[in-house]
C-alpha positions as CSV (number, residue, x, y, z in Angstrom):
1,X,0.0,0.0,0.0
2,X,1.4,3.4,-0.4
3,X,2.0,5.8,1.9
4,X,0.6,8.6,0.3
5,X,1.1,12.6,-0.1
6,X,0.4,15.6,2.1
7,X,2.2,18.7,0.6
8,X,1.0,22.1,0.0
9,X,1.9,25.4,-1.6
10,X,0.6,28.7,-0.4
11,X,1.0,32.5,-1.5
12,X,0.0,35.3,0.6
13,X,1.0,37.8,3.8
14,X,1.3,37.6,7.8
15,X,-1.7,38.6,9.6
16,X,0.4,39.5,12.7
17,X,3.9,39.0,13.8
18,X,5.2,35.7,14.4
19,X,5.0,34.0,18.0
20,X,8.3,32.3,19.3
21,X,7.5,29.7,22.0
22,X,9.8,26.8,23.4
23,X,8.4,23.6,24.1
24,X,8.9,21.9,27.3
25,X,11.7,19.8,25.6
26,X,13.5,23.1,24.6
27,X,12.7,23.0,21.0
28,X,11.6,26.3,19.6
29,X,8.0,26.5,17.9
30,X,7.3,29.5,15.8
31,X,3.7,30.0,15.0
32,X,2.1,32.5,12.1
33,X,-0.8,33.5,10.7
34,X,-0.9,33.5,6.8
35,X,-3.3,35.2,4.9
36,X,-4.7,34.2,1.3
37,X,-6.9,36.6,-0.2
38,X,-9.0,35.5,-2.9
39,X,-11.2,37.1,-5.6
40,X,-13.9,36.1,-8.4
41,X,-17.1,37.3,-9.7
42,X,-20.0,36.0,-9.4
43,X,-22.5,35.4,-12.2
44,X,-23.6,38.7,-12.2
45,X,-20.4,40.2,-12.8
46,X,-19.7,41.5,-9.4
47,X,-16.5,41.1,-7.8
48,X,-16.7,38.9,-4.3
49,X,-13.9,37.7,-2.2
50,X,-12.7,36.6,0.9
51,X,-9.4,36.0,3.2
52,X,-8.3,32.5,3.8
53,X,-6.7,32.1,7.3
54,X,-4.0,29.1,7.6
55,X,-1.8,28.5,11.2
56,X,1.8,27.9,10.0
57,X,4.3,26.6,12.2
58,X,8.1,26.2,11.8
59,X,10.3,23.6,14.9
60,X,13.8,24.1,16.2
61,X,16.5,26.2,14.6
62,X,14.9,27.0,11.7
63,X,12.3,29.2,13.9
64,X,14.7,30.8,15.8
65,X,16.6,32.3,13.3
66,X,13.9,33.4,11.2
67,X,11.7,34.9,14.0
68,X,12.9,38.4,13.3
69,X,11.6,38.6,10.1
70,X,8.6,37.3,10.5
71,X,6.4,40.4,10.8
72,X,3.1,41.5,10.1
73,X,2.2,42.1,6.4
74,X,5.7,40.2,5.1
75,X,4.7,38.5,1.7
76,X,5.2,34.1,1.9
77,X,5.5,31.5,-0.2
78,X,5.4,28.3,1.7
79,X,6.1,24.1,0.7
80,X,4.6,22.5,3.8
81,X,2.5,19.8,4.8
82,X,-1.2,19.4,6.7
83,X,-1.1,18.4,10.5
84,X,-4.1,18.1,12.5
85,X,-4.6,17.6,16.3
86,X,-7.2,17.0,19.2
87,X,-6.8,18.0,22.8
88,X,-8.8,18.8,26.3
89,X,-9.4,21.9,27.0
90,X,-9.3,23.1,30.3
91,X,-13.2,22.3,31.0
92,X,-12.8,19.0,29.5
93,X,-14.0,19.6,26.1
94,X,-12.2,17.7,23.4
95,X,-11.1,20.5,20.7
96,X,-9.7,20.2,17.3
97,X,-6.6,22.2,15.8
98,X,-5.0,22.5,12.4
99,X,-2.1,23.4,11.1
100,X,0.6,23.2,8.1
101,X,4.3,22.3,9.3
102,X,6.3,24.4,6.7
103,X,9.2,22.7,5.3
104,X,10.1,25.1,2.8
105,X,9.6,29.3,2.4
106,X,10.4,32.1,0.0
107,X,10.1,35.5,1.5
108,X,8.3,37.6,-0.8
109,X,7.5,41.6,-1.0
110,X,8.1,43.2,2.6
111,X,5.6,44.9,4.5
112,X,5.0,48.3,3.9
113,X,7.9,50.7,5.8
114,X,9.8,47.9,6.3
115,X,13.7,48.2,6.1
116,X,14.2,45.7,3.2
117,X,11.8,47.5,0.9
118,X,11.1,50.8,-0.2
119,X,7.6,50.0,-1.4
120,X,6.2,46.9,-0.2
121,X,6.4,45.2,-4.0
122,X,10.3,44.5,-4.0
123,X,11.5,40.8,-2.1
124,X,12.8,42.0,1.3
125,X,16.7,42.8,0.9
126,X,17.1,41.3,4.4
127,X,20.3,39.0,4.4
128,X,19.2,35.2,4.1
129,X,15.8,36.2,2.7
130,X,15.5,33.7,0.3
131,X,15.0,29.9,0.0
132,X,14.5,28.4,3.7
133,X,14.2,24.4,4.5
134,X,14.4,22.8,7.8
135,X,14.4,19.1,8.2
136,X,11.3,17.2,9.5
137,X,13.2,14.6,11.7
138,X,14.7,17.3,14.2
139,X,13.1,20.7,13.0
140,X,16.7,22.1,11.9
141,X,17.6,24.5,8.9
142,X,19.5,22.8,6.1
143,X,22.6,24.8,7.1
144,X,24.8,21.3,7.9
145,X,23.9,21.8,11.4
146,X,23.2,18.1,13.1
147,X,19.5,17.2,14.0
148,X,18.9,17.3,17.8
149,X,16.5,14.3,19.6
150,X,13.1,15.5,20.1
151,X,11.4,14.4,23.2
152,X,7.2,14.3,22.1
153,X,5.5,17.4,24.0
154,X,1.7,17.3,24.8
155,X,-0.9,18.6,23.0
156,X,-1.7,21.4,21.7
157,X,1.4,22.0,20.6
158,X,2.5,18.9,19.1
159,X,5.5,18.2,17.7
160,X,5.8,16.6,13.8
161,X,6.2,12.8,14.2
162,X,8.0,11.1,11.4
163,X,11.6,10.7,10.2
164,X,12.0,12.2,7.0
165,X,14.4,13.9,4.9
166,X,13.6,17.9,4.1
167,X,11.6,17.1,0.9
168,X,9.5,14.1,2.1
169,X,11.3,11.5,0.6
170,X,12.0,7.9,2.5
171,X,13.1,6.1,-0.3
172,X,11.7,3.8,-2.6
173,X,8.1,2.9,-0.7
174,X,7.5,6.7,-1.0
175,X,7.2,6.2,-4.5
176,X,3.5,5.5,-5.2
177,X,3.4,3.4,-8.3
């Protein structure tokens, strides 16, 4: 049986700045809103739209040292892949959470009086603000720094399980034909 594919690609802005948190293992968890606007008319003719909201998060290294730039309104391109989750709430109540572990990024245009960019439309001049990866096994940056062991951390904030290299591949079962 094959194993299957969850990746997705997504275009769009930061709703608010980036959150930094470390889990109870140490391991860094950066969490960020990303928002898609979309547009279409309708079969009158009249223009509609909405915004898509998606939770992106990025593990270890990788969110440490990208933290800084991760401010309201910076344009994103992300490669990353669904992850779902149910916990208790404080009165008991199971809840639900979703959320798309990022495994690859592309800053795009910089917020509006940002320092990178004079006009918002130009890719932030920012040093390393281009192609980012971490790894999914220990939540690194691609940067030949070694993986660290992960200890799991309760929900809600759940780390990726899995052992996998930064694109997803585990070798010849992967392969789905």
């Amino acid at each position: 049986m094959s194993k299957g594919l969850n990746q997705c690609i997504f275009a769009g802005r930061l709703g608010a700045d980036a959150e930094l948190r470390f889990m109870q293992s140490g391991t860094a968890k950066l969490s960020a809103r990303l928002a898609i606007d979309e547009s279409y008319k309708d079969k009158q003719g009249n223009e509609k739209g909405g915004t898509t909201w998606l939770n992106l998060v990025w593990w270890g290294d990788t969110a440490k040292n990208i933290e800084k730039y991760m401010k309201k309104g910076q344009g994103l391109t992300v490669v990353c892949r669904y992850h779902s989750y149910s916990y208790d709430d404080p009165e008991g109540n199971k809840k639900y959470a979703h959320e798309f572990i990022v495994d690859r990024f592309v800053f795009g245009p910089a917020p509006k009086g940002a320092g990178g960019a004079s006009n918002g439309d130009e890719p932030s001049a920012e040093p390393n603000a281009g192609y980012g990866t971490q790894r999914r096994s220990g939540g690194q940056s691609s940067g030949g720094q070694r993986p660290q062991q992960r200890q799991a951390d309760p929900p809600p904030a759940q780390e990726p399980a899995g052992d996998y290299d930064a694109g997803g591949y585990q070798g010849d079962d992967d392969i789905p034909f």
